[in-house]
C-alpha positions as semicolon CSV with decimal commas, in nm:
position;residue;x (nm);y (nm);z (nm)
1;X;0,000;0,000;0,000
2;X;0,278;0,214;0,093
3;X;0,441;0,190;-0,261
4;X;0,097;0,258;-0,422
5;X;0,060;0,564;-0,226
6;X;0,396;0,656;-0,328
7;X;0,333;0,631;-0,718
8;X;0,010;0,792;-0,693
9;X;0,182;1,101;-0,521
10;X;0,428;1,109;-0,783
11;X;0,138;1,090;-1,050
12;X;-0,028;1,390;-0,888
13;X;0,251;1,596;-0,872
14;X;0,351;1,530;-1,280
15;X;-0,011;1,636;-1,344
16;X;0,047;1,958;-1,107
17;X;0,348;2,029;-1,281
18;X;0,232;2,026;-1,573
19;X;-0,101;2,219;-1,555
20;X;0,150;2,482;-1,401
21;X;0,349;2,445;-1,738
22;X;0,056;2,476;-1,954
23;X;-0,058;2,803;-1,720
24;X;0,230;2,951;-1,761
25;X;0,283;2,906;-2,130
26;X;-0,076;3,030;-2,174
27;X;0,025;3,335;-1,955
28;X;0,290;3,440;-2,192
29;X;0,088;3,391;-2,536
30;X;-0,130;3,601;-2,408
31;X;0,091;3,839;-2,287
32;X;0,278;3,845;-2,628
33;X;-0,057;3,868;-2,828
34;X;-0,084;4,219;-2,581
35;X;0,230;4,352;-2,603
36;X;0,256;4,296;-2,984
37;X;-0,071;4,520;-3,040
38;X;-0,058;4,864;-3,207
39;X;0,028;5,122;-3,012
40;X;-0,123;5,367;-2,791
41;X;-0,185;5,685;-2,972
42;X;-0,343;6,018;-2,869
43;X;-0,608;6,163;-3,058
44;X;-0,614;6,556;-3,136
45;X;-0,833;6,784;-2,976
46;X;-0,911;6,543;-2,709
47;X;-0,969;6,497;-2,321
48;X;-0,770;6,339;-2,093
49;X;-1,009;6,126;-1,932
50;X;-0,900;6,028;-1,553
51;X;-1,140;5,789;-1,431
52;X;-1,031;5,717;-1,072
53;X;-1,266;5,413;-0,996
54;X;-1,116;5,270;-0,745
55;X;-0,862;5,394;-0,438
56;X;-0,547;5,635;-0,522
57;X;-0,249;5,460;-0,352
58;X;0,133;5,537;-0,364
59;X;0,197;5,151;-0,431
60;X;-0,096;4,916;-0,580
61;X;-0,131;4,558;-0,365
62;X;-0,064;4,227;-0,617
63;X;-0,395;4,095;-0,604
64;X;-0,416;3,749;-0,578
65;X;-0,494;3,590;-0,931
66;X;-0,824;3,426;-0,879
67;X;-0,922;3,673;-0,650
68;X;-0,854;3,993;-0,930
69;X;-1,056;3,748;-1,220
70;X;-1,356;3,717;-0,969
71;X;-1,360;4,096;-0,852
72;X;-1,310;4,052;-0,482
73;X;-1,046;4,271;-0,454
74;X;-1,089;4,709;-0,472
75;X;-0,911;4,931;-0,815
76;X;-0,623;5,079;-0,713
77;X;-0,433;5,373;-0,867
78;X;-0,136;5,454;-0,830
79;X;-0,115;5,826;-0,775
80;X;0,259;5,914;-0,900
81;X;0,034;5,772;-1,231
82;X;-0,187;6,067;-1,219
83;X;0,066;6,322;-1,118
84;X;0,265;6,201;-1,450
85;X;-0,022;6,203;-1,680
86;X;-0,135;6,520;-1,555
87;X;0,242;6,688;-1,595
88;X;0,247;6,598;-1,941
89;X;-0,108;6,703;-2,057
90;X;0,018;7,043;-1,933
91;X;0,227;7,098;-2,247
92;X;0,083;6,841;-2,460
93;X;-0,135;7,044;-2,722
94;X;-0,330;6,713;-2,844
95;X;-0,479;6,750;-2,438
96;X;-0,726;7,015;-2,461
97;X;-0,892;6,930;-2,133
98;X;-0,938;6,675;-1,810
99;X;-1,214;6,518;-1,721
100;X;-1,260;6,354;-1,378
101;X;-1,502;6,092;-1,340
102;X;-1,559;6,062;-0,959
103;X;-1,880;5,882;-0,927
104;X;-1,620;5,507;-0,838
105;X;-1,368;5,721;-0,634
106;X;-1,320;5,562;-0,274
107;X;-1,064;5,794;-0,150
108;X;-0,673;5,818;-0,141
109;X;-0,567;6,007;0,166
110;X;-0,533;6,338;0,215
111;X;-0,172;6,403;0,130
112;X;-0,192;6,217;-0,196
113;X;-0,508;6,426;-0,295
114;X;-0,312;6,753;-0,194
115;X;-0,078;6,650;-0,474
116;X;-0,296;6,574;-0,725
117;X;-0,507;6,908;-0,673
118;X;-0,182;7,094;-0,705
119;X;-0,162;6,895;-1,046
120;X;-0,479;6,971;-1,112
121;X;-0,400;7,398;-1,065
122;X;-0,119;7,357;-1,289
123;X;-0,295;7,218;-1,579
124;X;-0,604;7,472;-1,538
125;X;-0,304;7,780;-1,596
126;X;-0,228;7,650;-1,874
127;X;-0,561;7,756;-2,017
128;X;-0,697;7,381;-2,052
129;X;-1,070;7,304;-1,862
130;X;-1,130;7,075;-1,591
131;X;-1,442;6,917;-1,569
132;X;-1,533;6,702;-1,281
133;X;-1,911;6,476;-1,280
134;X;-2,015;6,299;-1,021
135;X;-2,362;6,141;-0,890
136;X;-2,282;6,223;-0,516
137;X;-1,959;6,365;-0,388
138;X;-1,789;6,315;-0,039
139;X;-1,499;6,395;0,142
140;X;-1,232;6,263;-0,080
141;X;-1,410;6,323;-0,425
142;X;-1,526;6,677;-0,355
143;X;-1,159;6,773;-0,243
144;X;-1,043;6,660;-0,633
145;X;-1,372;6,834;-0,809
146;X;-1,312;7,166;-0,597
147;X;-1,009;7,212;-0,817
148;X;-1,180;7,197;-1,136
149;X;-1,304;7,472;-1,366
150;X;-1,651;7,305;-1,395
151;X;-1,812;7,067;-1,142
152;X;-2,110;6,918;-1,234
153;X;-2,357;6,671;-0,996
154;X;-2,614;6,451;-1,085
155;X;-2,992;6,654;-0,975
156;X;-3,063;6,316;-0,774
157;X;-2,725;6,311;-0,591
158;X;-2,568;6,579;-0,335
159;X;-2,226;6,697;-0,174
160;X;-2,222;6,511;0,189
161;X;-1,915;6,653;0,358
162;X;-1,836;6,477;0,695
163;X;-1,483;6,603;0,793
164;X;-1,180;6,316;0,916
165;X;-1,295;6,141;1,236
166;X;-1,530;5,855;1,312
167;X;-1,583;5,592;1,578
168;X;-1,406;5,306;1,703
169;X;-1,446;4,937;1,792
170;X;-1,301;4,857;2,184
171;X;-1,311;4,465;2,280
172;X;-1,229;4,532;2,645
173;X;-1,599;4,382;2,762
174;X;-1,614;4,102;2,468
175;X;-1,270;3,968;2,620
176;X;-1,352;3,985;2,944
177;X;-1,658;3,758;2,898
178;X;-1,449;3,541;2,748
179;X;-1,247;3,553;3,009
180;X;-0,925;3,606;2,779
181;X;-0,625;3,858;2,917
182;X;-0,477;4,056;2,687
183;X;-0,130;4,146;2,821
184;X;-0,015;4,459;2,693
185;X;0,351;4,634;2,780
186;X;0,402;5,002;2,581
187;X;0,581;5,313;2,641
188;X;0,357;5,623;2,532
189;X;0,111;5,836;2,689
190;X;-0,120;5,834;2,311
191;X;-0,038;5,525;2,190
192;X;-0,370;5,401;2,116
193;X;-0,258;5,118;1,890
194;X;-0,341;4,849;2,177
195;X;-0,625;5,052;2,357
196;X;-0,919;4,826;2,194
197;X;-0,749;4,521;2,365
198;X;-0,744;4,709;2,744
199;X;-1,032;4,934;2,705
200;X;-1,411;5,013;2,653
201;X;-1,369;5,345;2,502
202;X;-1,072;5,579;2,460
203;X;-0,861;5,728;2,677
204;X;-0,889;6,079;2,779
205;X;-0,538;6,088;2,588
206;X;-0,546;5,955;2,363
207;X;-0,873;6,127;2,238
208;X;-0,743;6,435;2,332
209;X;-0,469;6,383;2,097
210;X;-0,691;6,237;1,764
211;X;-0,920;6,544;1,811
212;X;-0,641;6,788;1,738
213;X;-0,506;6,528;1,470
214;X;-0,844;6,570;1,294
215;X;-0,889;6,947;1,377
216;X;-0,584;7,002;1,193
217;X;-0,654;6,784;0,931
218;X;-0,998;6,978;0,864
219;X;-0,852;7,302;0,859
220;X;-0,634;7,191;0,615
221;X;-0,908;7,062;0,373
222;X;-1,096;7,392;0,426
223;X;-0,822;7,612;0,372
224;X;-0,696;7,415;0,060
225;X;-1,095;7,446;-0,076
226;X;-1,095;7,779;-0,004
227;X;-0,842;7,878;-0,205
228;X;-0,940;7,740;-0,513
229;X;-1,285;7,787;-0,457
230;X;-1,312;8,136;-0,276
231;X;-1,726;8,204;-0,255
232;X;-1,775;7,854;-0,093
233;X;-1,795;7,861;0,293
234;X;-1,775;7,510;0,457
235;X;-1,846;7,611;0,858
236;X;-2,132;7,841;0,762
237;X;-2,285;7,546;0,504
238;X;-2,228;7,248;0,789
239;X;-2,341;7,479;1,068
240;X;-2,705;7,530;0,904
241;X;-2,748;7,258;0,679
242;X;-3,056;7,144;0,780
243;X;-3,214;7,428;0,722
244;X;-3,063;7,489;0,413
245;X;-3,188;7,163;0,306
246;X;-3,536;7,246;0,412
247;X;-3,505;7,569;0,245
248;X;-3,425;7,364;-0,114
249;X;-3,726;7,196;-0,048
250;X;-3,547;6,873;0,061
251;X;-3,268;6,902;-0,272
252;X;-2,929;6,801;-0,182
253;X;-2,811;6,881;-0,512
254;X;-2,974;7,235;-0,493
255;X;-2,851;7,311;-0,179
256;X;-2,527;7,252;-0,319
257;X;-2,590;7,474;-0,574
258;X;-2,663;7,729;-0,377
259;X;-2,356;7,759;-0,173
260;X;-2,142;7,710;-0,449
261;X;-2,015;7,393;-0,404
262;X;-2,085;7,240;-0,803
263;X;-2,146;7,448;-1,032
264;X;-2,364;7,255;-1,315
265;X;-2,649;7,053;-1,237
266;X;-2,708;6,743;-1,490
267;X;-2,749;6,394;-1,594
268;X;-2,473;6,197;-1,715
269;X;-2,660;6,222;-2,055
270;X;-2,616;6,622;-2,067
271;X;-2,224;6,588;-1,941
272;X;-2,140;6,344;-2,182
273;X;-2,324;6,585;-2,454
274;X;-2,129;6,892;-2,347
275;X;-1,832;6,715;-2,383
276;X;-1,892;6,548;-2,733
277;X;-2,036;6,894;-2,887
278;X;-1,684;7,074;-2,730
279;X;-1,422;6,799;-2,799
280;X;-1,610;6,519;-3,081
281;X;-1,740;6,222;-3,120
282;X;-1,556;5,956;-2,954
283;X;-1,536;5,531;-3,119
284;X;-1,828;5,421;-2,919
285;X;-2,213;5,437;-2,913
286;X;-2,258;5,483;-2,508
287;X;-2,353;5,811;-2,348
288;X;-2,021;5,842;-2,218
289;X;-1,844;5,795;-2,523
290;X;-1,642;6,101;-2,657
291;X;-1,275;6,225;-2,753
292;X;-1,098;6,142;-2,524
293;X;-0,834;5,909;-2,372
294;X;-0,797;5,696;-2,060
295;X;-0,507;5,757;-1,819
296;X;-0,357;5,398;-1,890
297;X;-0,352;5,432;-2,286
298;X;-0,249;5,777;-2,241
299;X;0,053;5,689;-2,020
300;X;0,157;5,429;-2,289
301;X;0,136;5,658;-2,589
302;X;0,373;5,905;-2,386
303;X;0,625;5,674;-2,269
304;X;0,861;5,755;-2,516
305;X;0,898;6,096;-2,282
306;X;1,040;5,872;-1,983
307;X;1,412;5,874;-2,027
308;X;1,598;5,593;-2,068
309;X;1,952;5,643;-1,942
310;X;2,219;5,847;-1,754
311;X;2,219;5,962;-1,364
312;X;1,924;5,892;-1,177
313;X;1,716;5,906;-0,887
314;X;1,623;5,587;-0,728
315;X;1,264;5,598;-0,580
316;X;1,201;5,337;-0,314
317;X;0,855;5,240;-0,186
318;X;0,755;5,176;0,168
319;X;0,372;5,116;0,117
320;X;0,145;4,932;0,333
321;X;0,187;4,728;0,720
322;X;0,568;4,699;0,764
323;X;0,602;4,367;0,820
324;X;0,898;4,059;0,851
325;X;1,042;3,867;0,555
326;X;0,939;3,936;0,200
327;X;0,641;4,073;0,083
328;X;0,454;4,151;-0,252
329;X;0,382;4,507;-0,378
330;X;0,146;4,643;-0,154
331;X;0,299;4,532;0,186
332;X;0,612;4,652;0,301
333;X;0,818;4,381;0,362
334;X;1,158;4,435;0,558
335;X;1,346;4,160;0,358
336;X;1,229;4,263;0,031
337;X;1,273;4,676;0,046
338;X;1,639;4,593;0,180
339;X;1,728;4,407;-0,098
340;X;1,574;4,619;-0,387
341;X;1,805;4,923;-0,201
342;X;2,085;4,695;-0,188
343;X;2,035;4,597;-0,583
344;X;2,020;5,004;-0,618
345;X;2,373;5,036;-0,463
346;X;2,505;4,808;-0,797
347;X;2,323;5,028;-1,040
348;X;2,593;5,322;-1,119
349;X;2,311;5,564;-1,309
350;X;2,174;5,576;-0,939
351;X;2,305;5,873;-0,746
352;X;2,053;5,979;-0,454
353;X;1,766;5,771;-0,347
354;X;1,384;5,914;-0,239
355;X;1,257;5,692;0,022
356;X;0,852;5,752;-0,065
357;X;0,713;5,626;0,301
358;X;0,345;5,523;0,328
359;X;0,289;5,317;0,629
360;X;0,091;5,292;0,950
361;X;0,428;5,104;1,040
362;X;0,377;4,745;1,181
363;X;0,711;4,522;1,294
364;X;1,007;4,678;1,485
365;X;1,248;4,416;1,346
366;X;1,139;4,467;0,995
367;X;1,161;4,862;1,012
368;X;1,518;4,851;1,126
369;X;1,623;4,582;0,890
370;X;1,507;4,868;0,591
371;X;1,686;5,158;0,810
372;X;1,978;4,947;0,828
373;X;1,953;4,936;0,431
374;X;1,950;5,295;0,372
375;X;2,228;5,369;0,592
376;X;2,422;5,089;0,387
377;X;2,299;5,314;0,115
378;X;2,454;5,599;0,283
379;X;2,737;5,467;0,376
380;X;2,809;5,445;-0,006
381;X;2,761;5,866;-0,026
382;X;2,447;5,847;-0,209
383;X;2,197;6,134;-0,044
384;X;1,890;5,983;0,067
385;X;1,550;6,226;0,132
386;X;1,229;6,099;0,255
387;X;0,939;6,156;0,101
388;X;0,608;6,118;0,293
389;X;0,235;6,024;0,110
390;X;-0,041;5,993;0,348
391;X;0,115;5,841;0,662
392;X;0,460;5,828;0,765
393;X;0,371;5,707;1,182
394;X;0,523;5,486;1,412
395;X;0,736;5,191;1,195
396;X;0,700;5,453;0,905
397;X;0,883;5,729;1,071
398;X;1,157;5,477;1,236
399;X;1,224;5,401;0,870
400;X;1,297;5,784;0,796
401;X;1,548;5,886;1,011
402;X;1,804;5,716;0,772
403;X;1,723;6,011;0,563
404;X;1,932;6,326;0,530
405;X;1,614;6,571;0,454
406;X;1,253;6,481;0,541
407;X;0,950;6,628;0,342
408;X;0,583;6,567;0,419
409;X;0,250;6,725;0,326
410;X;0,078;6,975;0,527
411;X;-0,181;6,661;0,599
412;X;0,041;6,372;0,637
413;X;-0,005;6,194;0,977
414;X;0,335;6,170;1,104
415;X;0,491;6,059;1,373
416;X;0,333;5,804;1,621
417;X;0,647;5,753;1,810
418;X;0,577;5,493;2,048
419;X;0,640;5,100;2,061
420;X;0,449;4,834;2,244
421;X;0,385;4,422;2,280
422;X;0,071;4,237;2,259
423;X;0,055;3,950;2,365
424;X;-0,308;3,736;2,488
425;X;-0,314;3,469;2,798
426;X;-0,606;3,189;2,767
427;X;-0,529;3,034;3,139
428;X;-0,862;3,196;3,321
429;X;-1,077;3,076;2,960
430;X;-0,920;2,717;2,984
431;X;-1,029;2,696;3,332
432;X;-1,401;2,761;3,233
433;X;-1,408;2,528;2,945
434;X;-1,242;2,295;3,154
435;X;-0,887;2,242;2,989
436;X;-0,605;2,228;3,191
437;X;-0,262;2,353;3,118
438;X;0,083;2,148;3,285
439;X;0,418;2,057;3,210
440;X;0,767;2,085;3,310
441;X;1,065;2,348;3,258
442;X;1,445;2,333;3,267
443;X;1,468;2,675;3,371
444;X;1,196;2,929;3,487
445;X;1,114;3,125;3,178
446;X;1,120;2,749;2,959
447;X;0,774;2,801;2,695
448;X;0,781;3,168;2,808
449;X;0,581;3,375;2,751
450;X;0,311;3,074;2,859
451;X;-0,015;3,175;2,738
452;X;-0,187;2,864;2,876
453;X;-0,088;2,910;3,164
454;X;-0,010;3,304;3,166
455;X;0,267;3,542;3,245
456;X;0,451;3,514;3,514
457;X;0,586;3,836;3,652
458;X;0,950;3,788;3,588
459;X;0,831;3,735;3,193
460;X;0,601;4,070;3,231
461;X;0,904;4,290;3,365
462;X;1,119;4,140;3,111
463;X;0,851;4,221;2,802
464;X;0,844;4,588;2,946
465;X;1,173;4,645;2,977
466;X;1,222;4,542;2,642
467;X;0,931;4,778;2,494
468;X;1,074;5,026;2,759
469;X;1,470;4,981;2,516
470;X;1,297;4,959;2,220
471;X;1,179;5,253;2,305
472;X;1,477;5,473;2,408
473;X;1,630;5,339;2,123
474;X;1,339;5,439;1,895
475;X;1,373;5,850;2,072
476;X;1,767;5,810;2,026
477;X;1,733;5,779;1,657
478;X;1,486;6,034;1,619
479;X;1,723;6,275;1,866
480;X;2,025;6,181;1,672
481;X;1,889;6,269;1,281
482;X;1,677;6,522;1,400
483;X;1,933;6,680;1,586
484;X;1,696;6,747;1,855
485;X;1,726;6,664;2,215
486;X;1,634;6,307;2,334
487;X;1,412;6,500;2,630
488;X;1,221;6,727;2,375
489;X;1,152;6,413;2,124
490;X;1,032;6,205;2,430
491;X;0,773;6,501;2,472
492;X;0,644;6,527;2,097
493;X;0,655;6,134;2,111
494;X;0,443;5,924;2,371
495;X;0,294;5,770;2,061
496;X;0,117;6,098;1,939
497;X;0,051;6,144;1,597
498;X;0,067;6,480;1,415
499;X;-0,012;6,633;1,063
500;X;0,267;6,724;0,874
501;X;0,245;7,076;0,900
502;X;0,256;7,087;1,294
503;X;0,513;6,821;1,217
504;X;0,717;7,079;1,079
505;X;0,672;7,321;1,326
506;X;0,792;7,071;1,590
507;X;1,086;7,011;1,369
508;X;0,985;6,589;1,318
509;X;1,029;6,705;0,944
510;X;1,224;6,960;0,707
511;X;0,956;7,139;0,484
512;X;0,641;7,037;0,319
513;X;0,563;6,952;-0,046
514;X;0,483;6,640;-0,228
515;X;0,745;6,361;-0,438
516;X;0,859;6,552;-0,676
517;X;0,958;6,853;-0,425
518;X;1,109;6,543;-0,255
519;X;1,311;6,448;-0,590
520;X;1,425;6,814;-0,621
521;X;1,592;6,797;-0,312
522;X;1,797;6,449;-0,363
523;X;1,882;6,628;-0,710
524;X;2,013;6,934;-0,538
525;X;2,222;6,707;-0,276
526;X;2,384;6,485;-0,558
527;X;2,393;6,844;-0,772
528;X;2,240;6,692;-1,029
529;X;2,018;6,879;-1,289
530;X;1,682;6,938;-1,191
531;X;1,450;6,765;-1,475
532;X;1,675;6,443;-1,383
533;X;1,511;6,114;-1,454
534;X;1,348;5,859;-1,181
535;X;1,365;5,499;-1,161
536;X;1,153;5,299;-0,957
537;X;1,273;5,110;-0,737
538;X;1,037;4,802;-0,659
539;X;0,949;4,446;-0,669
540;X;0,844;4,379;-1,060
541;X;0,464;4,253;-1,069
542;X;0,405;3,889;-1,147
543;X;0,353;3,798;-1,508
544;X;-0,025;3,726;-1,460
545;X;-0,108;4,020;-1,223
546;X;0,069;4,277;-1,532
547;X;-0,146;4,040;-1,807
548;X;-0,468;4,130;-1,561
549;X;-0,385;4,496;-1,493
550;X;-0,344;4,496;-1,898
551;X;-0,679;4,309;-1,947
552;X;-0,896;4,450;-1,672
553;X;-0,697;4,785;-1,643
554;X;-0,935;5,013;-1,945
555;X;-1,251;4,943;-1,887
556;X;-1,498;4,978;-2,175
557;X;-1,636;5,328;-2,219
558;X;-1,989;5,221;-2,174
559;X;-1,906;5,012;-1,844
560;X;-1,704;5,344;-1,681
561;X;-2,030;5,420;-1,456
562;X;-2,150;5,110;-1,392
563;X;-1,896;5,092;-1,104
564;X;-2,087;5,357;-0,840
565;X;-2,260;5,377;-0,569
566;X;-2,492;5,680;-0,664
567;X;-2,690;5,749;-0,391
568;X;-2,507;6,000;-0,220
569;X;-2,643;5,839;0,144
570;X;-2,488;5,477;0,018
571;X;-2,193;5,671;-0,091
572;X;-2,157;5,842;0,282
573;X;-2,238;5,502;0,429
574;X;-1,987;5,285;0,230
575;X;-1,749;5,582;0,325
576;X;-1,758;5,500;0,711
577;X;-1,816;5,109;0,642
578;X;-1,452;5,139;0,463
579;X;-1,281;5,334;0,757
580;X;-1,424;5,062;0,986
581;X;-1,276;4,778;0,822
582;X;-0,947;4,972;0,848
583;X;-0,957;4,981;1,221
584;X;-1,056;4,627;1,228
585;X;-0,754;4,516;1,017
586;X;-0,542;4,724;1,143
587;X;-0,684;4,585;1,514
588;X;-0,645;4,238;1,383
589;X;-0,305;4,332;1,249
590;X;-0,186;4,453;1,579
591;X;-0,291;4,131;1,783
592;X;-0,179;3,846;1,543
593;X;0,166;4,043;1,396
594;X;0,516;3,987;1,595
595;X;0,505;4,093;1,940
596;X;0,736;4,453;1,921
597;X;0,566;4,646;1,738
598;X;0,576;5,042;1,608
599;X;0,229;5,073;1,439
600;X;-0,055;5,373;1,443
601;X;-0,404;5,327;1,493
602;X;-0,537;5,601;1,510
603;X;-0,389;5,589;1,135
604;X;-0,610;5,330;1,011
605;X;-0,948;5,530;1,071
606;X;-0,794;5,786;0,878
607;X;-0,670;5,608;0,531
608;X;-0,848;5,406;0,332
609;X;-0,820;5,064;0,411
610;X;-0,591;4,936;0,124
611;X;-0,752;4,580;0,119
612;X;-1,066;4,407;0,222
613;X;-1,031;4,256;0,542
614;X;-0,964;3,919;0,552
615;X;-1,183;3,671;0,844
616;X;-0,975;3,667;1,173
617;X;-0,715;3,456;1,183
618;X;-0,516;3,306;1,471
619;X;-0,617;3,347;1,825
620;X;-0,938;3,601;1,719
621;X;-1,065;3,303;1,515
622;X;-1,050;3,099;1,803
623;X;-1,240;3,293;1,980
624;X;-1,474;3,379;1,736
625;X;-1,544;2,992;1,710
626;X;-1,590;2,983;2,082
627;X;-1,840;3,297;2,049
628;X;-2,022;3,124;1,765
């Protein structure tokens, strides 16, 4: 029987083998049969048509293959994309005009929007329109339409403006019935990142902090739509707009009309008709067919602008959780990062790397392993300047001390200087099921830390004392590139997180401005010209996710609005559903990820979530199962 077994393993794996064979081999005809097709060409007179349905990130996840064919898993676009598109419909005279469809758009954190609204500006003095359309328009959406020439909203849909902020899940209660201790060693007055574990609500603190987090924030987003849109008055419109409401008999969209939020009123039908009878007739027979081009053909027909050779700047890309190991695009994984920086150092074009950080943070051990890169990096006289997107906090800002020049948006969070351990104990939840817990040691802390059994004290003093190094170690670095004293960044730590502009003020960063103010400055240090070229430095996308992103990435003009959730209440809804799931992944991140960790919170309800949580895994599913 044994030997049977054995040749019908063997059988099994040939066949595995190869159906991987044949996979693969269909893989690449099809990726031939795309890459041999006619070019991308731009028409004349035309539109640039961005149609951001999906999320804006810095660095798109590798979605699973099955997962992208079946739709589980959110757009993402990458926003140096749209800056580059944008910068080169500037002077490109075939561009006449941008068009933004919103009415898809799930948000992409407020420093990445900040950069593409400056985009935006720069196109508009040039002379060339920007029209934005949208069925409803929140937060994130109305912050990229305020910076066109021509808004328009669908009569049935609104402008629901909520502001940054939301509510929290806090397990303290659930666990307790469970009877399940969650032991928890930090060092931070605001570090909030293990307060759903150990509380019922927030801390005084902590709270105090993420209100003036989000004041900032808001002040921010009003003073960057004020300025482009001057008559439109956000605390007057939220402080009445009930009334308001009531006074438009009941008309969201009127009421935004009123104040001055849109400017056009109309159906999709009467946008896609201005924009035919201005620009032409476009290849297909849908209402949203006109001249114009998408932002993935357009990229294509332009890429004869990138340049191809001579000194460069290196751009490396610390997106997502910081976590161990190696990790695909998406996820910043210590082992991977250090080795595309360490594949940089060979490439002699390279002469000053950008370090583009966004990250919540996530493992200690990982974050130093990609610190310990860029210093290698340093060591080798090649200037290094940090560039923060949306959030640089916690694991994200250990990363950036390597750096010789920090820049940040006015709304990235930053900071989040703080570390802690997590780390559950099932002995009083055994003991009420009825399971006991026994064996034997060779010395006292043998299986330590014990959570059958729980912590013993000596293993508790020994966990805090480590957070308690970690941490001094964590203030030391920020002391020693910040040139700051250890006492002062102990007082603008304690786990708080800041926006980038008080960031600056309390010197955690150099000046404010997006990537390419970021690229300017590694330019200046390795006195290089200015319009010097990038090169990105990442992990290359698998063959079938780059044959899906080239299938799936243009969608057909009639399917562009078939995407959105047009009721401007679903929209607002789905808005807060999406910052929840954050908080729980980021929550679920935090109790089954390594035990030292440097990771934000408070971040998490204040990005979109850059995945769809997954079910809880490890200890949460086990108690889940025992809940069920």
């Amino acid at each position: 029987m044994n030997v049977l077994r054995k040749i019908w393993r063997f059988l099994v794996g040939v066949k595995d083998a190869l159906a991987l064979i044949l996979l693969l081999v269909f893989f690449a005809g099809v990726w031939s049969l795309l890459r041999g097709g006619p070019p991308a060409t731009v028409p004349t007179d035309a539109a640039l048509v961005l149609a951001l349905d999906g999320q804006i990130v810095d660095q798109a996840n590798e979605r699973p293959l099955l997962a992208a064919i079946a739709g589980d898993t959110a757009r993402q676009i990458e926003v140096r994309n749209v800056l580059m598109a944008l910068d080169r419909a500037k002077t490109d005279m075939r561009i006449k005009a941008v068009v933004l469809e919103l009415d898809a758009f799930t948000g992409g954190g407020q420093a990445n929007l900040q950069a593409i609204g400056r985009a935006l500006t720069a196109v508009r003095a040039t002379g060339k329109p920007v029209l934005a359309y949208s069925t409803a328009y929140t937060d994130d959406s109305y912050y990229l339409a305020a910076h066109a020439s021509q808004i328009w909203l669908n009569p049935l849909g609104g402008v629901l403006l909520t502001g940054p902020g939301g509510t929290n899940l806090y397990f303290k209660k659930a666990l307790d019935k469970l009877d399940v201790d969650v032991n928890v060693f930090r060092v931070g007055t605001y570090k909030s990142a293990v307060e759903p574990f150990t509380r019922s609500d927030a801390s005084p603190e902590s709270k105090a902090a993420s209100q003036a987090l989000v004041d900032t924030l808001w002040a921010s987003y009003r003073a960057d739509v004020s300025k482009v849109r001057p008559k439109v008055d956000l605390p007057a419109l939220l402080a009445d707009l009930p009334a308001r409401v009531k006074a438009a008999g009941g008309s969201l969209s009127q009421t935004a009309r009123t104040a001055g939020l849109i400017d056009r009123l109309g159906s999709p039908e009467d946008f896609y008709g201005t924009l035919r009878q201005q620009y032409g007739e476009g290849e297909g027979d849908s209402i949203a067919s006109f001249n114009g081009i998408t932002l993935s053909r357009y990229l294509s027909a332009t890429a004869d602008q990138n340049k191809k050779s001579g000194d460069a700047i290196g751009i490396v890309y610390v997106a997502g959780d910081i976590v161990d190991g190696f990790a695909p695009a998406g996820t910043a994984g210590g082992d991977t990062i250090a080795r595309q920086i360490d594949r940089a150092l060979n490439d002699t074009d390279i002469k000053a790397l950008v370090v583009r950080i966004d990250s919540p943070g996530g493992s200690v051990m990982a974050s130093e392993r990609i610190r310990e890169a860029l210093l290698q990096a340093k060591a080798r006289k090649l200037p290094i300047v940090a560039s923060f997107g949306p959030v640089a906090a916690s694991g994200g800002y250990w990363v950036a001390t390597a750096a010789d020049e920090i820049i940040a948006e006015p709304a990235t969070i930053t900071g989040s200087i703080g570390v802690f351990a997590v780390i559950p104990s099932f002995n009083r939840l055994l003991d009420r099921v009825g399971i006991g817990a026994d064996g034997v040691k060779s010395t006292p802390y043998t299986g330590a830390p014990d959570i059958l059994r729980g912590l013993t004290p000596d293993t508790k003093m020994l966990l805090q004392a480590s957070v308690e190094d970690i941490y001094r170690r964590f203030t030391g670095l920020v002391s020693a590139a910040r040139k700051l004293p250890v006492e002062r960044v102990d007082a603008i730590g304690q786990g708080r997180v800041w926006a980038g502009s008080t960031a600056k003020d309390l010197g955690l960063v150099d000046s404010l401005g997006g990537l390419d103010a970021a690229v300017a400055a590694a330019a200046r240090r390795a006195q290089l010209p200015a319009d010097v070229r990038t090169v990105d430095i990442e992990r290359r996308p698998s063959l079938p996710f780059e044959i899906l992103n080239s299938l799936f990435g243009e969608e057909e003009e009639d399917m562009r609005q078939q995407a959105a959730i047009r009721d401007p209440f679903a929209r607002l809804a789905r808005v807060d559903q999406a910052r929840i799931l954050g908080g729980i992944a980021q929550a679920q991140a935090v109790a089954s990820g390594p035990t030292m960790q440097a990771s934000c919170l408070d971040c998490a309800g204040l990005m979109p979530p850059r995945a769809l949580v997954k079910a809880p895994s490890g200890w949460l599913a086990s108690l889940a199962a025992l809940v069920d």
